[in-house]
N, C-alpha and C positions, 0 to 999 in steps of 0.2 A: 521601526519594528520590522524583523526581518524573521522569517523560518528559516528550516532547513528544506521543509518540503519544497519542491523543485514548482509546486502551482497555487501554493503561496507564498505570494511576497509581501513585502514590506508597503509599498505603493499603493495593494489593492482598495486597505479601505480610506486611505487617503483620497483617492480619486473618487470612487463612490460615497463617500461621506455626505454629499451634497444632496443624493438623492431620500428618498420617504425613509425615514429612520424606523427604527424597530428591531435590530438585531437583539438578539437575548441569550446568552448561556445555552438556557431551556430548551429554546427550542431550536437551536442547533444539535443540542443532545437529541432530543425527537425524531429529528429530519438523518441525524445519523444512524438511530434504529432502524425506519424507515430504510434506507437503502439497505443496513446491514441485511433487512428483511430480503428485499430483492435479490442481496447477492446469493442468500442461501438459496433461495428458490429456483433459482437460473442454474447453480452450481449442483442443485438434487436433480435437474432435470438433466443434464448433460451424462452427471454420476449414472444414474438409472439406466440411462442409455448406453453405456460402456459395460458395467455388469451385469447385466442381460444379455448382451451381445458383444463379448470381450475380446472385440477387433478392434484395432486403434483408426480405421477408415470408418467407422460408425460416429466415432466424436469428432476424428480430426477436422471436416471442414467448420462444424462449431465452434472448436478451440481457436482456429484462426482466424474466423471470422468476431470473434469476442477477443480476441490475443489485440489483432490488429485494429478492429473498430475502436475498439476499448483505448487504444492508445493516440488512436483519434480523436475521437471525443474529448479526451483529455488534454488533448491540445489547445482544439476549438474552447473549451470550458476556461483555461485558461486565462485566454484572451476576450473572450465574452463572457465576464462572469452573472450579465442579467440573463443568461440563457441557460445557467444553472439549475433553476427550476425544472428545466426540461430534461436540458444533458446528465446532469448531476443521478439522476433514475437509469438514465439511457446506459451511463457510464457502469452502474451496478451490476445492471441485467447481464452486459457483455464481459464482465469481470467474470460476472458469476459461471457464464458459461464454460468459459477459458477455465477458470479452476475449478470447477468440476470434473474435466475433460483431465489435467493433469492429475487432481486427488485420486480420482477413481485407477489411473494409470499406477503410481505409486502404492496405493492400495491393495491394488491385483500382486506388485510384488513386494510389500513389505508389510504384510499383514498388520493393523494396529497402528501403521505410524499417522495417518491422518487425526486421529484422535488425541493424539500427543500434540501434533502441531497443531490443531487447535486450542486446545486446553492451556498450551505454550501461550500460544497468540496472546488470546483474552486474558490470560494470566500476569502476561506482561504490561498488557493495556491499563488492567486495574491497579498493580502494584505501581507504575508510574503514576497513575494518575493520583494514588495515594500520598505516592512522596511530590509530586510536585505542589497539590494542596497543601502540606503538612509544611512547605516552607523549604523543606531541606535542599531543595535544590532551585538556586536564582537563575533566572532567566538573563544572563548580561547581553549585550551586545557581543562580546569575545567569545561568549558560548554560541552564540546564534553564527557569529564567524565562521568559527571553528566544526561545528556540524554540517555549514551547508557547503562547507570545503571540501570535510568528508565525502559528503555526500555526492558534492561535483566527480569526485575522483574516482570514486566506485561507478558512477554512472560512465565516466570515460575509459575507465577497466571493462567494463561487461560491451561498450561501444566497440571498442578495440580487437578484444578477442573477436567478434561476430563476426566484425569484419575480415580479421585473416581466416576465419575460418573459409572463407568463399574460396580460399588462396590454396583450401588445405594443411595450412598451419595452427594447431591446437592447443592449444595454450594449458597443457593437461595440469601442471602444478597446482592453478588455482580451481579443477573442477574435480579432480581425483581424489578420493579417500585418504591422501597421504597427510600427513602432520600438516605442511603448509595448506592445503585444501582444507584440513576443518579450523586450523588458526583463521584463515581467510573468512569461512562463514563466519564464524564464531566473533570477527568485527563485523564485517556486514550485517548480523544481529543487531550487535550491539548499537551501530548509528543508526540503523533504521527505527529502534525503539527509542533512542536518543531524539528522532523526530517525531515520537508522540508526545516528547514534554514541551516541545518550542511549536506543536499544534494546537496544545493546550493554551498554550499563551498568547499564541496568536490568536485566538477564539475568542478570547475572553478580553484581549487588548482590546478586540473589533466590536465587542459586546459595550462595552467601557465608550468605545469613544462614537455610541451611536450611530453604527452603520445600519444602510437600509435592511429592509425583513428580508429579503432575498440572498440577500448575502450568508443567513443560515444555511440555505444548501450548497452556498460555496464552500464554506468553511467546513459542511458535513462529508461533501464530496473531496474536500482537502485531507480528511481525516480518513477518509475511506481508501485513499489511493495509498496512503502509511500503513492502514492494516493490510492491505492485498498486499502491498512490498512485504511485510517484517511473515509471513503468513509462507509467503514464497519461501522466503531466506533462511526461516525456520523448517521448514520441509525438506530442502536442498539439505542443512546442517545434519537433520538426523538419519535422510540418506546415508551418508556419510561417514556416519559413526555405525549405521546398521552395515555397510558394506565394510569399516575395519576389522568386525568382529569377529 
């Protein structure tokens, strides 16, 4: 059993299996409201802080401090998934702050689009989770392949750019308003939402084959790091299409 999400794998509840069993659908579902909660709250405090005082040094050392904690933690979380009770929360809070700190930024200049990308977001959330229920879409092996391939690829595209940028060299075609710029989002979307149906099954595989209660907030915090990606990726897209206009 394999995802595409980059901090679930296939292994995880294979190795944990052994320990206190209890994992459940339910309350995986729970434990991901739960942090959804946290992420908004962290994400309205940082917001609030930025429109009141619409200087980007007011949010910036929050944003980085939640930018790069937050991708700490997800590390550590990772690899210590019994610590996920803890980090799994931690991981939210510092999410939330980081995309608070960019919404309110994008908001100041494109009046309306946050509201879109969210409604996007969850929109997409529920129609996937629609169709993957409903059957129409199989989970194989070859699909689990094939998106976490994707997925590696985008993740060594957005690796690559950062890096020459240190060099001075900008990789403008894939971040500019031009045709290949919003083709570019507009896959990026699409695999990122493509890994909320193989988080779905991953969930529900881990649910099935009686992993421990703990592993709920792995699997919620799994779920969580797919909607902050497709959330981002959806924000970036209709920049994009609001700057060709």
């Amino acid at each position: 059993m394999r995802s595409g999400n980059p901090v679930l794998s296939g292994e995880v509840f294979t190795i944990e299996g052994t320990a206190e069993r209890g994992m459940t659908v339910g309350g995986t579902v729970n434990k991901t409201g739960i942090l959804l909660v946290l992420v908004i709250l962290a994400a309205s405090w940082t917001w609030d802080r930025y429109l009141n005082e619409p200087n980007p040094n007011a949010v910036l050392p929050w944003m980085l401090a939640g930018g790069i904690g937050g991708f700490v933690v997800a590390l550590i979380t990772a690899f210590r998934q019994r610590w996920s009770p803890v980090t799994g929360p931690l991981y939210a809070v510092l999410q939330g702050l980081f995309i608070g700190g960019v919404s309110s930024m994008f908001e100041q200049r494109y009046p309306g689009i946050v509201v879109q990308a969210v409604a996007l977001t969850f929109g997409t959330l529920v129609a996937l989770l629609a169709v993957y229920k409903s059957g129409l879409v199989k989970v194989t092996d070859n699909l689990r392949l094939g998106i976490f391939a994707a997925t590696g690829g985008i993740m060594l595209i957005y690796l690559v750019t950062f890096v020459l940028s240190f060099f001075g060299v900008r990789v403008g075609f894939i971040h500019d308003s031009g045709t290949f710029g919003i083709l570019f989002s507009l896959a990026v979307v699409t695999i990122a939402a493509l890994n909320l149906v193989l988080d779905f099954d991953f969930i529900e595989q881990g649910a099935a084959s009686g992993s421990p209660k703990y592993m709920e907030w792995y699997g919620a915090f799994g779920l969580i790091v797919t909607l902050v990606w497709l959330y981002l990726e959806i924000l970036r897209l209709l920049m994009k299409m609001r700057d060709r206009q």
